[in-house]
N, CA and C atoms as a LAMMPS dump frame, in Angstrom:
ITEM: TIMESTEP
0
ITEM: NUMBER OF ATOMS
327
ITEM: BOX BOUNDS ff ff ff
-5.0000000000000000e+02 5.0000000000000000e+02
-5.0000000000000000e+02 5.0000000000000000e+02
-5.0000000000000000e+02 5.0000000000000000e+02
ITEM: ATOMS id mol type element x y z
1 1 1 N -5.368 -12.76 11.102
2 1 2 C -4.902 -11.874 10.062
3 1 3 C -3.401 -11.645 10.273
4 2 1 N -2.753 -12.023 9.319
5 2 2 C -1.022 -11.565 9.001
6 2 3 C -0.583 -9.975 9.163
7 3 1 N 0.783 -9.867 9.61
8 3 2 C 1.011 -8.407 8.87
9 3 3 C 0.971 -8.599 7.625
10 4 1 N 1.234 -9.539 6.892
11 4 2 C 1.336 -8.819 5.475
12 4 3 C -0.058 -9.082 4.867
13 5 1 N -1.296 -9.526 5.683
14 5 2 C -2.366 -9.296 4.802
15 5 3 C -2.55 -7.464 5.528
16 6 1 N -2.435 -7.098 6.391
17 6 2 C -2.728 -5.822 7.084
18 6 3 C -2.146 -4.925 5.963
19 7 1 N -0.717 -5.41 5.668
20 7 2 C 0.259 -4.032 4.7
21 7 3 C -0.655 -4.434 3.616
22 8 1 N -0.312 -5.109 3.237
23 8 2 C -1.312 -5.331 1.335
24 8 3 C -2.251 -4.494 1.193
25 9 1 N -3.772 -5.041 2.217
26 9 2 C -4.2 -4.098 2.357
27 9 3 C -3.976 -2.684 2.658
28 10 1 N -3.352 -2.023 3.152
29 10 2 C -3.101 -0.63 3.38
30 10 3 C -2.514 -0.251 1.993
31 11 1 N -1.544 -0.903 1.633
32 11 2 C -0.633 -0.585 0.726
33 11 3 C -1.698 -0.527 -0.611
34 12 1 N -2.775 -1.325 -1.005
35 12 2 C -3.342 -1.294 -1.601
36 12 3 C -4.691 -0.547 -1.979
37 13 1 N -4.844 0.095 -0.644
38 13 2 C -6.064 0.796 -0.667
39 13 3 C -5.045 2.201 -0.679
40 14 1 N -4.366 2.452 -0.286
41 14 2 C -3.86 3.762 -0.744
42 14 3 C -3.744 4.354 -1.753
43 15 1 N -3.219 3.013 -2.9
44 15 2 C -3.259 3.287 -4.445
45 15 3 C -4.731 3.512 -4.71
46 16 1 N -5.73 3.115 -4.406
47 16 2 C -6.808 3.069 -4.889
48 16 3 C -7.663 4.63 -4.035
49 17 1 N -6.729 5.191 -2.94
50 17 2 C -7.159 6.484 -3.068
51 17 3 C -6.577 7.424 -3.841
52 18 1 N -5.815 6.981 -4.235
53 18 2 C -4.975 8.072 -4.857
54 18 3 C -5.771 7.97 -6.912
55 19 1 N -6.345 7.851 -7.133
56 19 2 C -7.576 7.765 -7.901
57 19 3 C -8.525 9.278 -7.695
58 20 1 N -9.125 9.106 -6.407
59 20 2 C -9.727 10.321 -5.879
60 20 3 C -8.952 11.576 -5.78
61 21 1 N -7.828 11.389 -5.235
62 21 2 C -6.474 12.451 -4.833
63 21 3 C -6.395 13.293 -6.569
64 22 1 N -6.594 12.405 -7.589
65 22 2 C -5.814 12.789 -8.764
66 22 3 C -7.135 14.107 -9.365
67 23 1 N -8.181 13.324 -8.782
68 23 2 C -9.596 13.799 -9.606
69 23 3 C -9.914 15.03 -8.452
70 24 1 N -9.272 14.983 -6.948
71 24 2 C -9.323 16.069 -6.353
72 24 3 C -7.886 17.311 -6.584
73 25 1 N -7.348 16.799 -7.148
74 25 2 C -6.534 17.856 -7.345
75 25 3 C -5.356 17.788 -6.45
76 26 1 N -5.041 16.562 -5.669
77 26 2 C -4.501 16.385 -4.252
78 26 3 C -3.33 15.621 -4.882
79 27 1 N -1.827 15.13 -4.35
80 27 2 C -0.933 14.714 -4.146
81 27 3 C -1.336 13.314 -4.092
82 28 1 N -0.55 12.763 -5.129
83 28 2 C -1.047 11.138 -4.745
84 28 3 C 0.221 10.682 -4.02
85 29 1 N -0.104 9.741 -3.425
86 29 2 C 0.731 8.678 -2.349
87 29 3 C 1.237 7.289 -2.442
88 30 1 N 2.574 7.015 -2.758
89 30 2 C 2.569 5.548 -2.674
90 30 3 C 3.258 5.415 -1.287
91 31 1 N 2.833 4.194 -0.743
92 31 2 C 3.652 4.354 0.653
93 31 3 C 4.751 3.471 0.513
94 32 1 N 5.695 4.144 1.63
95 32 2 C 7.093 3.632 1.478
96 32 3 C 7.819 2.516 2.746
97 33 1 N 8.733 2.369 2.458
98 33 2 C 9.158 0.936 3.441
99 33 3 C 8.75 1.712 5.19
100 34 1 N 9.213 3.283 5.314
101 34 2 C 9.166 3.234 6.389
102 34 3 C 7.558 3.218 7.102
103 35 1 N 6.928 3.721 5.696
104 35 2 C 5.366 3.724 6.513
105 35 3 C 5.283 2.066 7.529
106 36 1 N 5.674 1.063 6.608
107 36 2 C 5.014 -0.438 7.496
108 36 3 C 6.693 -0.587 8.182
109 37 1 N 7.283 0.376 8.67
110 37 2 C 8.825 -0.211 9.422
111 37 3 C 9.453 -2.013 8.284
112 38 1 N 9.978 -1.642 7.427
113 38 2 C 10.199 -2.533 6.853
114 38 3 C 11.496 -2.269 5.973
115 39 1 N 12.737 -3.184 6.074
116 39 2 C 13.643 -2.641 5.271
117 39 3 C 13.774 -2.613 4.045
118 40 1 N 14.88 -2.603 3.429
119 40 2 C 14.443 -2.331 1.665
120 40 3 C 14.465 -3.726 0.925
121 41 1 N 15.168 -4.603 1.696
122 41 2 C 14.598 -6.262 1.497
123 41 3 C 13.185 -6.609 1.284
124 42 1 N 12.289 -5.917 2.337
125 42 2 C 11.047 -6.575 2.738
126 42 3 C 10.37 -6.149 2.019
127 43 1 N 10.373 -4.83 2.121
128 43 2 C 9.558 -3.66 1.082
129 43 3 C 9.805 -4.265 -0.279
130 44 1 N 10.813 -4.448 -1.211
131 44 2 C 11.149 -4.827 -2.296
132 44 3 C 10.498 -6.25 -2.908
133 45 1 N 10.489 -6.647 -1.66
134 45 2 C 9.635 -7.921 -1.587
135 45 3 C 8.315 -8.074 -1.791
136 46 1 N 7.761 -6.854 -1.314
137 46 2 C 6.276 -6.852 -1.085
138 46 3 C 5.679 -6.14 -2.666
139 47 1 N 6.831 -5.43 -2.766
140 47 2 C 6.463 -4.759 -4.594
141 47 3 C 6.433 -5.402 -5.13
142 48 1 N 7.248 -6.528 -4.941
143 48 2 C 7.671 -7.746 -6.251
144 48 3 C 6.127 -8.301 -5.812
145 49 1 N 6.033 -9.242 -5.159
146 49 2 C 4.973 -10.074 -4.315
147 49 3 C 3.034 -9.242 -4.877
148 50 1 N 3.178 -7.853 -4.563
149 50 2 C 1.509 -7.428 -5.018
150 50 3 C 2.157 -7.311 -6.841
151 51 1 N 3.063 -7.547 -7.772
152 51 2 C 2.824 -7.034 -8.85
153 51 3 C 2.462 -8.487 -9.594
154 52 1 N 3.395 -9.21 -9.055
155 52 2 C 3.212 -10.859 -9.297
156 52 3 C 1.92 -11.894 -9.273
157 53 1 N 1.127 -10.742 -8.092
158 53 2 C -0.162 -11.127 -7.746
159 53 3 C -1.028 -10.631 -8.531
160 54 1 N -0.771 -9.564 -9.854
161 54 2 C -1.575 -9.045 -10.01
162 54 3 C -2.249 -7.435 -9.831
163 55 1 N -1.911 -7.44 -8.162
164 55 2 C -2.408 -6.42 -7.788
165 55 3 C -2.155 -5.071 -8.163
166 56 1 N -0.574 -4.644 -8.652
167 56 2 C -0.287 -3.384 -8.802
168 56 3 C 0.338 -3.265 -9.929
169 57 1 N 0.469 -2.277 -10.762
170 57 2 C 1.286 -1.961 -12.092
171 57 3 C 2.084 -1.224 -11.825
172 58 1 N 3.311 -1.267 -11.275
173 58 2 C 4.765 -0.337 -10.717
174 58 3 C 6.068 0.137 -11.621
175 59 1 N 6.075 1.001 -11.654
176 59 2 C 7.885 1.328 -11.908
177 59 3 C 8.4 1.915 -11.133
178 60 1 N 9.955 0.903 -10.718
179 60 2 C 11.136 1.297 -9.982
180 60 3 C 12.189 1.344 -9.791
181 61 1 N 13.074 1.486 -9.395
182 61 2 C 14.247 1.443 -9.605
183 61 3 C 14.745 -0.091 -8.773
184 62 1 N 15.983 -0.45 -8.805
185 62 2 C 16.139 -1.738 -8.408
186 62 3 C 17.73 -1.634 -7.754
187 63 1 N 18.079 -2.413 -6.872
188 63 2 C 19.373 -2.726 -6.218
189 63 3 C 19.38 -4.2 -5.697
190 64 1 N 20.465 -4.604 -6.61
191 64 2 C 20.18 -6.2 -5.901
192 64 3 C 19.369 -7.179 -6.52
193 65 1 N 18.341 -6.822 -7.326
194 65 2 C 17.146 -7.382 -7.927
195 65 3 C 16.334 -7.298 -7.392
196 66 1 N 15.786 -6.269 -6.181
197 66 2 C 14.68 -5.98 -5.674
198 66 3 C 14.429 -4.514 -5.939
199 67 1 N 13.053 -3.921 -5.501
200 67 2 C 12.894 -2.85 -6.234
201 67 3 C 13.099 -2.395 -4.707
202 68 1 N 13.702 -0.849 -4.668
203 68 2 C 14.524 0.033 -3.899
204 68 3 C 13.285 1.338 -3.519
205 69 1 N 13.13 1.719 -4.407
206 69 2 C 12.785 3.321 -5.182
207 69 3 C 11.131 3.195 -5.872
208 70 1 N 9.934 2.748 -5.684
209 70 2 C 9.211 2.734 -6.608
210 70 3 C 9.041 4.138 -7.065
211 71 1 N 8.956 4.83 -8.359
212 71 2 C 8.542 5.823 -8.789
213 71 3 C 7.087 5.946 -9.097
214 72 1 N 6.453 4.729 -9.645
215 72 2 C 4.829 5.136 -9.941
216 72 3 C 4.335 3.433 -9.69
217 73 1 N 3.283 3.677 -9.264
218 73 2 C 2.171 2.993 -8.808
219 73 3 C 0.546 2.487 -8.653
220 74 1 N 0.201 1.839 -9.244
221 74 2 C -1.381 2.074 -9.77
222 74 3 C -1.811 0.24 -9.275
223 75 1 N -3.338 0.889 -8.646
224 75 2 C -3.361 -0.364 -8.536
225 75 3 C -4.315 -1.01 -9.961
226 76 1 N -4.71 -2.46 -9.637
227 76 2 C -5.156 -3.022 -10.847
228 76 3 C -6.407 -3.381 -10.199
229 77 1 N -7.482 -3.385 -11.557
230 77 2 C -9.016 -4.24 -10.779
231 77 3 C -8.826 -5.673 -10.07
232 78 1 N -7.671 -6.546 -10.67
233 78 2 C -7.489 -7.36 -9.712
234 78 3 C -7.319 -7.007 -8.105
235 79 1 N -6.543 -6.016 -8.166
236 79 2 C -6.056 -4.996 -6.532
237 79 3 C -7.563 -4.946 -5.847
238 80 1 N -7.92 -3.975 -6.937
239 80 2 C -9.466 -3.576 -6.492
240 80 3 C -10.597 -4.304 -6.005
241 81 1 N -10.726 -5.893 -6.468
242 81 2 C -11.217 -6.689 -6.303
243 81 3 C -11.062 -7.303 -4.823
244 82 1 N -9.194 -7.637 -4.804
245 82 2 C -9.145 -8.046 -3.285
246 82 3 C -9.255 -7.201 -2.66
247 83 1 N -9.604 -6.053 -2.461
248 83 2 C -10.109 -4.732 -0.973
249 83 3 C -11.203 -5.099 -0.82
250 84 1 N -12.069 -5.527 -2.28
251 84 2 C -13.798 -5.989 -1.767
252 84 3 C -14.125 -7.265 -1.206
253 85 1 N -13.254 -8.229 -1.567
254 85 2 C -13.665 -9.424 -1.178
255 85 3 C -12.92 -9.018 -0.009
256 86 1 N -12.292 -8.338 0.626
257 86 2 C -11.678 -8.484 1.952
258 86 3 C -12.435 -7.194 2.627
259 87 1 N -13.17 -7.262 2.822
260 87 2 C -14.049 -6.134 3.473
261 87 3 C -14.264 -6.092 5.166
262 88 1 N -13.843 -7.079 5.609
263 88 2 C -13.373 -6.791 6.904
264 88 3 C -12.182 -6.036 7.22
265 89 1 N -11.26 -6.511 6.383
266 89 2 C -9.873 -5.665 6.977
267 89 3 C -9.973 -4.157 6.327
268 90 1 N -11.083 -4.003 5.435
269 90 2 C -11.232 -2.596 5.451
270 90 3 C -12.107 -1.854 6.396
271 91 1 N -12.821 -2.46 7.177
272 91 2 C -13.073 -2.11 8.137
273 91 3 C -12.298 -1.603 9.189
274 92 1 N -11.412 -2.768 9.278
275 92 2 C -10.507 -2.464 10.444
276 92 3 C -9.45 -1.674 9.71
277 93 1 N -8.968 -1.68 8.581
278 93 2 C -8.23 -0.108 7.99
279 93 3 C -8.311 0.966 8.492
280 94 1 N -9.862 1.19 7.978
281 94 2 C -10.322 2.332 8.533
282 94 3 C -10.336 2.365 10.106
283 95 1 N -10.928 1.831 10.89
284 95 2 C -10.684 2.156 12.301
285 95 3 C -9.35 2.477 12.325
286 96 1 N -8.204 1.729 12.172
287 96 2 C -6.969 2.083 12.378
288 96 3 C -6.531 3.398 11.986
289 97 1 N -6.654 3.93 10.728
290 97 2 C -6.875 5.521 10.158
291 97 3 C -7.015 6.415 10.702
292 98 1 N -8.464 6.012 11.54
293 98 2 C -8.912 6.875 12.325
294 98 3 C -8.46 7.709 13.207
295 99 1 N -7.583 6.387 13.971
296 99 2 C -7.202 5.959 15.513
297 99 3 C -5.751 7.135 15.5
298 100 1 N -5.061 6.785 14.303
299 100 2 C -3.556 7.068 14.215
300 100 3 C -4.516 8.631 13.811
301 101 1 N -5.257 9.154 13.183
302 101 2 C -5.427 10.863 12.719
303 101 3 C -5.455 10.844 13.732
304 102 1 N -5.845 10.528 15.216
305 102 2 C -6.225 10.84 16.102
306 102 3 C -5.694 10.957 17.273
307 103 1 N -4.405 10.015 17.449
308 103 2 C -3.593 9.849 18.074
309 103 3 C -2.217 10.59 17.371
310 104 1 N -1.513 11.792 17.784
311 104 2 C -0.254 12.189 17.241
312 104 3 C 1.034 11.019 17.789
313 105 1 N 2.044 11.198 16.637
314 105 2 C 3.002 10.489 16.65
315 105 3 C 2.391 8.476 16.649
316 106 1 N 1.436 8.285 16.308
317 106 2 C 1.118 6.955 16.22
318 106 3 C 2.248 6.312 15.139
319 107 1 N 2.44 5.075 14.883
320 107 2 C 3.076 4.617 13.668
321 107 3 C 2.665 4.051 13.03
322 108 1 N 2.958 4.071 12.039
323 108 2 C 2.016 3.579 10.765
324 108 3 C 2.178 1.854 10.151
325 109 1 N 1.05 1.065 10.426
326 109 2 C 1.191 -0.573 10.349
327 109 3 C 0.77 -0.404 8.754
């Protein structure tokens, strides 16, 4: 498994909690370059890369021709689809979740 199948996934199941967050009344979340330590190259990259794929419906701001700033974020049933067919690394998501609520100051992959 890649980091960037690890971020996708994360990055992608977050949008898809934030679904629940909206219907709980809670703060939704898109995560940002520093959650996966990634600069605004990589990150910009990875917005471009899940929207191209399908996976996410985004608006953001841009510098350079990469996106900088996302303001909103949703994922797509395509998104939704790859968390199910990838159901191991949501496994190991979750363990990781766990691990970091559990561990203070952990960092976030």
């Amino acid at each position: 498994m890649t980091k960037l199948d690890k971020i996708k996934y994360s990055f992608l199941k977050e949008l898809e909690e934030n679904e629940n967050r909206i219907v709980e009344g809670k703060e939704i979340v898109i995560p940002t370059r520093e959650n996966y330590n990634l600069n605004d190259e990589a990150y910009g990259n990875l917005i471009l890369y899940l929207e191209n794929e399908g996976y996410i419906t985004a608006q953001y701001a841009r510098a350079k021709d990469i996106p900088v700033i996302v303001i909103s974020a949703n994922i797509t049933e395509s998104g939704k689809e790859y968390l199910k067919s990838n159901s191991t690394l949501g496994k190991l998501y979750k363990g990781i979740k766990e691990i970091k609520d559990f561990i203070p100051g952990w960092i976030n992959i």
